[in-house]
C-alpha positions as CSV (number, residue, x, y, z in Angstrom):
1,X,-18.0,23.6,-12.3
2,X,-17.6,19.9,-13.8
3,X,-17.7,16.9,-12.4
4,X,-15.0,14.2,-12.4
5,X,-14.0,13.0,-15.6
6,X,-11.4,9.6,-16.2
7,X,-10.2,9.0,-19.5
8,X,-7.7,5.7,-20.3
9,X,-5.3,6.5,-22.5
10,X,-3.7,3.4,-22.8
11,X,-4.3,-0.5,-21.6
12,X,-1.5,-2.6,-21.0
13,X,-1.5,-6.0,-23.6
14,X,-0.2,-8.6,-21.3
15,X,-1.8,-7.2,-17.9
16,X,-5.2,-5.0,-17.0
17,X,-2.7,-2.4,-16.2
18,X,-3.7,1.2,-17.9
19,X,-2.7,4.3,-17.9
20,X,-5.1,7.2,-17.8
21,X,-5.9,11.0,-16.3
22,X,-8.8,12.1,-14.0
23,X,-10.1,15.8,-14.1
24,X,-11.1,17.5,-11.0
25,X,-11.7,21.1,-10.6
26,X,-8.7,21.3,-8.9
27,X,-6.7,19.8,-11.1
28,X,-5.7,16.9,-13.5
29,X,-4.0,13.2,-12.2
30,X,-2.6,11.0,-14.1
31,X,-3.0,7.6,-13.3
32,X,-1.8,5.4,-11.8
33,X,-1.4,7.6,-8.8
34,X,-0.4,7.0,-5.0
35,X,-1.8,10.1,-2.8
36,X,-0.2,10.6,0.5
37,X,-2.3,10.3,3.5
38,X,-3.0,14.1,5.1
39,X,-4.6,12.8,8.4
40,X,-5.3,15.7,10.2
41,X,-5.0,18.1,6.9
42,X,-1.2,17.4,7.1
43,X,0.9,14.5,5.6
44,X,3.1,14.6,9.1
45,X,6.5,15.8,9.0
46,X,6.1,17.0,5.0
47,X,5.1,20.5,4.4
48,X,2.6,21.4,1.6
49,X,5.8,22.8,-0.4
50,X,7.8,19.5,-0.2
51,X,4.7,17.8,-1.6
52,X,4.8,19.4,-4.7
53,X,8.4,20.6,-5.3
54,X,10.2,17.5,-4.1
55,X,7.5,14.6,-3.4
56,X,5.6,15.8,-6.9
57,X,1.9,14.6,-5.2
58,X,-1.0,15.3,-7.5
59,X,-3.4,14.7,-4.7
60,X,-3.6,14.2,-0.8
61,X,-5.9,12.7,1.4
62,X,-7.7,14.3,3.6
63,X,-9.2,12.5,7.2
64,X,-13.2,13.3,8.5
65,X,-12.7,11.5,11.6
66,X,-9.4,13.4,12.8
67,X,-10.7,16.4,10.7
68,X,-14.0,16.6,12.3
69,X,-12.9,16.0,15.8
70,X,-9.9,18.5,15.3
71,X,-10.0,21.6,14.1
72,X,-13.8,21.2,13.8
73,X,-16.3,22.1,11.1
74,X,-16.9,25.6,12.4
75,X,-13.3,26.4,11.5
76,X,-12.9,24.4,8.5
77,X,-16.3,26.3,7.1
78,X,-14.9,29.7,8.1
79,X,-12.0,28.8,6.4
80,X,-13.3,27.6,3.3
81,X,-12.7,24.4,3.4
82,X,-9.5,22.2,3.7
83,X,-7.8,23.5,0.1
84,X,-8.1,27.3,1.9
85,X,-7.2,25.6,5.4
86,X,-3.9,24.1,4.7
87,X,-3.3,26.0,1.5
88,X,-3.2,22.8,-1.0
89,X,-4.3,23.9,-4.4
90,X,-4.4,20.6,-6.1
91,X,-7.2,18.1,-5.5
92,X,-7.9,16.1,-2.3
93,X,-10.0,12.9,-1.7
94,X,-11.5,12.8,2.1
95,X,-11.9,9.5,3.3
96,X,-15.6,8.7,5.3
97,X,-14.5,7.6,8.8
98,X,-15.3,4.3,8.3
99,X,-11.8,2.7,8.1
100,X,-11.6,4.9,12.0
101,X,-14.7,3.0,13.0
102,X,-12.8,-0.3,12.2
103,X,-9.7,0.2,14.0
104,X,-11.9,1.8,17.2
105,X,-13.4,-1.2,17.7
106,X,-13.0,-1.4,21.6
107,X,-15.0,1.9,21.7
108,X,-17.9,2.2,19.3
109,X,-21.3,1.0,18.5
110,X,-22.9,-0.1,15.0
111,X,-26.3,0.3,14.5
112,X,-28.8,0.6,11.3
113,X,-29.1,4.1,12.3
114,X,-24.9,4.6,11.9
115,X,-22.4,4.6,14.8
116,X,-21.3,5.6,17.7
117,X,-17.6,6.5,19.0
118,X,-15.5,7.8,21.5
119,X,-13.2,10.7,20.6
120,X,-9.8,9.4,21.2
121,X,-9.1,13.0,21.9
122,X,-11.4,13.9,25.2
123,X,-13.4,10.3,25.1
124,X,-16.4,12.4,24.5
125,X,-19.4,10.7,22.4
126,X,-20.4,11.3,18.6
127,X,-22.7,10.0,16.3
128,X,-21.7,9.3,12.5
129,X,-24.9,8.5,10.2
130,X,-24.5,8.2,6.4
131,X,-26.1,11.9,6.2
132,X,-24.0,13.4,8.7
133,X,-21.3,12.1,7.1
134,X,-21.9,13.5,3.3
135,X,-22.4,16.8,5.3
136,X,-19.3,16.9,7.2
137,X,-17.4,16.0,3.6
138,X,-19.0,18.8,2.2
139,X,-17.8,21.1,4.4
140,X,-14.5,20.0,4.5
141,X,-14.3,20.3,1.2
142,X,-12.4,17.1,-0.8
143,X,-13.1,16.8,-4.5
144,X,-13.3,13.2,-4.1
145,X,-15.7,12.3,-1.4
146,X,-16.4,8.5,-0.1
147,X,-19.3,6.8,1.1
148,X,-20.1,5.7,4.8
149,X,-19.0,2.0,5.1
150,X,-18.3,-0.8,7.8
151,X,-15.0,-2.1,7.1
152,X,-14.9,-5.8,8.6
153,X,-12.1,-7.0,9.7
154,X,-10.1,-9.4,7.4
155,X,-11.3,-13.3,7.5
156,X,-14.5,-12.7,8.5
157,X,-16.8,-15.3,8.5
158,X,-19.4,-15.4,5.6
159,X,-22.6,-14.5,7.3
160,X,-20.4,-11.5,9.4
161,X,-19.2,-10.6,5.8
162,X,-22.7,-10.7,4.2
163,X,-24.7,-8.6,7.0
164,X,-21.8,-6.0,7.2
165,X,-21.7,-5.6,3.1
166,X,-25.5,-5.3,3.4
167,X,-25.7,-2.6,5.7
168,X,-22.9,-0.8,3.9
169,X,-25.1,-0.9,0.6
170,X,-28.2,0.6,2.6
171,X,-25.9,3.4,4.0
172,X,-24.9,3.9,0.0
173,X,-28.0,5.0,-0.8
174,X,-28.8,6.9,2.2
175,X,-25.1,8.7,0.9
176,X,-26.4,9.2,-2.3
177,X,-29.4,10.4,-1.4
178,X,-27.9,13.2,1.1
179,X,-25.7,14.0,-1.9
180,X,-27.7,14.9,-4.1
181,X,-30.4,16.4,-1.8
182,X,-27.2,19.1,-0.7
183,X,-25.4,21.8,-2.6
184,X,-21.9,22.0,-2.8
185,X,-20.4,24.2,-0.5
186,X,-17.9,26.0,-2.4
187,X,-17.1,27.2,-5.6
188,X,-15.8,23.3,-7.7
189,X,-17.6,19.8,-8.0
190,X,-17.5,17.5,-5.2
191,X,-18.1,13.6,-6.4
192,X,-19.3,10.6,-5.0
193,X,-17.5,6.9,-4.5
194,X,-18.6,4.4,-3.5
195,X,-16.9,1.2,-1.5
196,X,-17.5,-1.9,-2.5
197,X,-17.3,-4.7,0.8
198,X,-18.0,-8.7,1.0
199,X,-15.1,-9.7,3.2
200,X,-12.8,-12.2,1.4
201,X,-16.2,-14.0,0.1
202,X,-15.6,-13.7,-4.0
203,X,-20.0,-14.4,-4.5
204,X,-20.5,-11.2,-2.0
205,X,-17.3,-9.1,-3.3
206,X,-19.1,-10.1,-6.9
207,X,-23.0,-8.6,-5.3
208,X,-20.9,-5.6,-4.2
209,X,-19.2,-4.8,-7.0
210,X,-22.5,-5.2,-9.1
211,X,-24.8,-3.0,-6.4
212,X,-22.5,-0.2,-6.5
213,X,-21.8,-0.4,-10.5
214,X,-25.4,-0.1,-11.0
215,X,-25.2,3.6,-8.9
216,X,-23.1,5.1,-11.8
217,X,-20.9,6.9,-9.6
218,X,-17.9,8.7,-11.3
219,X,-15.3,6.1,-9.5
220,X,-15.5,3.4,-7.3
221,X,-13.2,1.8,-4.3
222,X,-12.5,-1.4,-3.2
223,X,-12.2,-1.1,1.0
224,X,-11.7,-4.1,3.5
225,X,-8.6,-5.6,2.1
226,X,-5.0,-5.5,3.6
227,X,-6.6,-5.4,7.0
228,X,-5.1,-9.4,8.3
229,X,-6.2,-11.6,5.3
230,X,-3.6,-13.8,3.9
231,X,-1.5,-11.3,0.8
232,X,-2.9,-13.8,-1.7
233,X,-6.6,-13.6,-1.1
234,X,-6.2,-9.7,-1.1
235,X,-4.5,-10.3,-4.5
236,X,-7.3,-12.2,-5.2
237,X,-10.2,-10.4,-4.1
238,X,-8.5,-7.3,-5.8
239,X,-8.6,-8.7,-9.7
240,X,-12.1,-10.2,-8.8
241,X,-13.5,-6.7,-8.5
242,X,-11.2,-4.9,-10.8
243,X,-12.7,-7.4,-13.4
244,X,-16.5,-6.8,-12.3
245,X,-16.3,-2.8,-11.6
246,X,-16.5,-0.3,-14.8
247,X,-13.7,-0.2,-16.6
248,X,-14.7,3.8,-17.7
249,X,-14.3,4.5,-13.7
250,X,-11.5,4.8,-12.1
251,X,-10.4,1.9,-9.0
252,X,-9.7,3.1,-6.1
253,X,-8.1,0.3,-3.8
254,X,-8.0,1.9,-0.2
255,X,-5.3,1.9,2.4
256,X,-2.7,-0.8,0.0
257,X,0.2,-0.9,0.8
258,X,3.6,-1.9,0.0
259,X,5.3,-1.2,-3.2
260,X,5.5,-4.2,-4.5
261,X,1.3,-4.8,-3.5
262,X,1.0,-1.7,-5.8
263,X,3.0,-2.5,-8.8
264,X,0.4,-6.7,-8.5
265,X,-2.6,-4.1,-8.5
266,X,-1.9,-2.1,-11.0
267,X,-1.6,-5.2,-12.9
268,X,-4.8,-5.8,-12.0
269,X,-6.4,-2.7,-13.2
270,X,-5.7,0.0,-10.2
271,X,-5.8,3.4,-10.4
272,X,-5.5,4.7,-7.4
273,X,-3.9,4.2,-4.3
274,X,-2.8,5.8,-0.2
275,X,-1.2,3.9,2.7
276,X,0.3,5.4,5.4
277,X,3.2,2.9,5.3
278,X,5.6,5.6,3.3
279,X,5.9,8.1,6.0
280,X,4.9,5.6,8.9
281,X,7.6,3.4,7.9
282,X,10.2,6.3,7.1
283,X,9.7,7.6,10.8
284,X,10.7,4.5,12.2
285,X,14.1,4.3,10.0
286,X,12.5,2.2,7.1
287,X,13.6,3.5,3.5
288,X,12.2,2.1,0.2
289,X,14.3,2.7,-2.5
290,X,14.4,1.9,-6.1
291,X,17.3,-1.1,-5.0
292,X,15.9,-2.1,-2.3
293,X,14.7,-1.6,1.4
294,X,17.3,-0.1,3.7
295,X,16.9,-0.1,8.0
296,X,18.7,3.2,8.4
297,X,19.1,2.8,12.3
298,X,21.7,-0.3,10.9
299,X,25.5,0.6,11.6
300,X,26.2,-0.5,8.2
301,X,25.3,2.9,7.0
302,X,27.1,4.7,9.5
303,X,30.5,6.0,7.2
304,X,28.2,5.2,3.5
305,X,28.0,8.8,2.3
306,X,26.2,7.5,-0.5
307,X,22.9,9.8,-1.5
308,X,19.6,7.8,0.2
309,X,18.9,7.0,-4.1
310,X,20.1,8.5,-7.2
311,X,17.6,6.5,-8.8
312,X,14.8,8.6,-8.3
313,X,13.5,12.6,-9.1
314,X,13.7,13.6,-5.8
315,X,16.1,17.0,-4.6
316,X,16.2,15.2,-1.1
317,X,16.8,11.7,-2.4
318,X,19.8,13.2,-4.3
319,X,21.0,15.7,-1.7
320,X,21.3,13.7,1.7
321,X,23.4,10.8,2.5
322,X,22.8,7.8,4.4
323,X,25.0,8.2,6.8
324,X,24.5,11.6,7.7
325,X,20.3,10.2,7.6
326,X,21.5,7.5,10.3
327,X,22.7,10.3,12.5
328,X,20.1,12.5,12.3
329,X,17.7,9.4,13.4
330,X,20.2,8.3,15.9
331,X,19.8,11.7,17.4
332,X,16.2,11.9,17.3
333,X,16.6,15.1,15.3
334,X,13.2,16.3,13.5
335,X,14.8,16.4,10.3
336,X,15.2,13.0,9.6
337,X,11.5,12.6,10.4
338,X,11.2,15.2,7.1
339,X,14.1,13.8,5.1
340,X,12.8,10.0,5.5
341,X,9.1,11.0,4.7
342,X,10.2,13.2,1.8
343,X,12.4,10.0,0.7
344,X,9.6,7.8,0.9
345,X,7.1,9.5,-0.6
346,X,9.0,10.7,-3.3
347,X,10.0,7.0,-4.0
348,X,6.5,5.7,-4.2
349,X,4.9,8.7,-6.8
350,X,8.5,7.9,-9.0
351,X,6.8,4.2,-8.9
352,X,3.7,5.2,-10.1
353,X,5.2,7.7,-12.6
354,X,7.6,4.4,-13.8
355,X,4.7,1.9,-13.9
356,X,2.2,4.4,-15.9
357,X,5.8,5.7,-18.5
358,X,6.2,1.8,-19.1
359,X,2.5,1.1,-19.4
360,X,2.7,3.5,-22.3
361,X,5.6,1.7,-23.6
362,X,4.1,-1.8,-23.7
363,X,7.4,-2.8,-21.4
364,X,5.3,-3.4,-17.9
365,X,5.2,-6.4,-17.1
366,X,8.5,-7.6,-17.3
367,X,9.5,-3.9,-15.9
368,X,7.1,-5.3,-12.6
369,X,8.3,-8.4,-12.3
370,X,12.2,-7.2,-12.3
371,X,11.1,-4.7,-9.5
372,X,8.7,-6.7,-7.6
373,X,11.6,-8.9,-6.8
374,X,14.1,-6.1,-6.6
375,X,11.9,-3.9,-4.0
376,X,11.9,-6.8,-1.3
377,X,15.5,-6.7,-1.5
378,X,16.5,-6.0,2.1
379,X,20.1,-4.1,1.4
């Protein structure tokens, strides 16, 4: 077993943007990389096949709220873990809950200790400390593992921002701590990232960013932005930490976004990236394609027999029309669910794949400012 190793190959000259590869037991990425979101150990409406043959995902996300809840441990351990579970080979990253603990806000409880929630399944109670946490990662299984965090929600006020970031720094070290003093579970290396917090406050995003540098974790992730704050203070608070975390480790910035919020941050020195937005917004008719964005529901697609985009890899992309898309969505059939998630995702990992082949190139930033403006396009 080895533990996580990042290596840039390349630094952009006019940007922070790099290129680089991360090594994981299960697998090599190459950076920069967007991961689909698996929420309940399955990106919805995309089988495990599509990921890799048509999608070409190098790593998924996996959920320990929705995970933990549903299935349950007991049948994740008997399993062997979420990669035996659902029958993913490559590697996955398990988020800690704590974005879940945001958006529940009517219905939990934060204390020192950790806090308490309602399942939104049976409305039964459950306790999340930062040790239970590590544990139920472990047993789940994710080669990339994060640390137990408050999330606060976007525009906080200072001394909100400041006590939240604070108690997410204790529960870091009660993470680490747990960590290490527990074995992995199976047969590869899980590792530890931290998240660094402060609100949109650049003197605690800056305390943040230099608490968790100190832990020497093999990556870190920037968490609490693209939750209401205004798109330029995220853009803002974004190449704040990029410039103050390691530049050996890879950046993790967690839950962004939008394509064209990508391509800023991987100007900004990136690495990593999941949203739900790709298959969200593809099951409600929304394609993002490498001309534009396209409502599919609109009638003006109704006789274009056009493929969704020849512009990108993808055997869906190239295969289906829009129009015959339009009808399956018209008649709420479950294959346009698959064909416009497929689409979607495929689309965003061809972005990542372009941004890193012209990062190598030296061409990227004016290859991101052409498509920043060319991916808000509404065709």
């Amino acid at each position: 077993m080895s533990s996580l190793n990042f290596n840039v190959e390349i630094t952009d000259t006019t940007t922070k943007a790099r290129a680089g590869t991360i090594t994981t037991d299960h697998g090599v990425i190459q950076t920069p990389i967007f991961m689909p979101v698996g929420t309940a150990g399955s990106v919805k409406a995309v089988s495990q096949q599509q990921l890799v043959e048509d999608v070409k995902a190098q790593i998924i996300l996996g959920n320990t709220y929705h995970l933990y809840l549903r299935p349950g441990l007991e049948v994740l351990e008997a399993a062997g873990g979420l990669h035996k579970f659902n029958g993913w080979q490559k590697p996955i990253l398990t988020d800690s809950g704590g974005y879940q603990v945001f958006s529940l806000s009517g219905t939990r409880k934060i204390n020192e200790e950790g806090v308490v929630f309602k399942s939104h399944i049976d409305g039964s109670k459950h306790l999340f400390t930062p040790e239970k946490v590590m544990d139920i990662q472990r047993i789940i299984g994710g080669d990339i593992i994060m640390a137990f965090d408050e999330c606060p929600p976007g525009g906080s006020e200072y001394g909100y921002a400041k006590t939240s970031m604070e108690l997410t720094h204790r529960w870091l070290d009660r993470c680490i701590k747990q960590f290490n003093d527990t074995p992995a579970k199976y047969d590869y290396t899980q590792n530890l990232f931290p998240i660094v917090q402060g609100g949109v406050h650049h003197d605690l995003r800056k305390e943040s960013c230099a608490y968790i540098s100190e832990k020497g974790a093999p990556g870190n992730a920037i968490g609490g932005l693209s939750v209401g704050e205004p798109i330029e203070t995220m853009y803002e608070i974004c190449s704040l930490c990029c410039d103050q975390l390691p530049a050996n480790k890879p950046r993790y910035l967690m839950g962004v976004g939008t394509p064209w919020n990508i391509l800023e941050a991987i100007s900004m020195g990136v690495d990593m990236f999941d949203c739900v937005m790709p298959t969200r917004n593809g099951r409600n008719a929304m394609l993002f394609t490498s001309e534009g964005i396209i409502n599919i529901d609109n009638k003006k697609w109704e006789k274009d027999y056009s493929m969704l985009d020849t512009g990108i890899d993808c055997p869906v992309s190239n295969y289906y029309s829009k129009s015959y898309l339009r009808h399956l969505m018209k008649s709420k059939e479950y294959l346009g669910l698959t064909i416009a998630s497929v689409h979607n995702l495929a689309f965003y990992l061809w972005l990542v794949t372009e941004a890193r082949r012209h990062i190598k190139e030296g061409s990227f930033r004016s290859w991101k400012d052409d498509m920043v403006l060319k991916l808000q396009t509404r065709l």
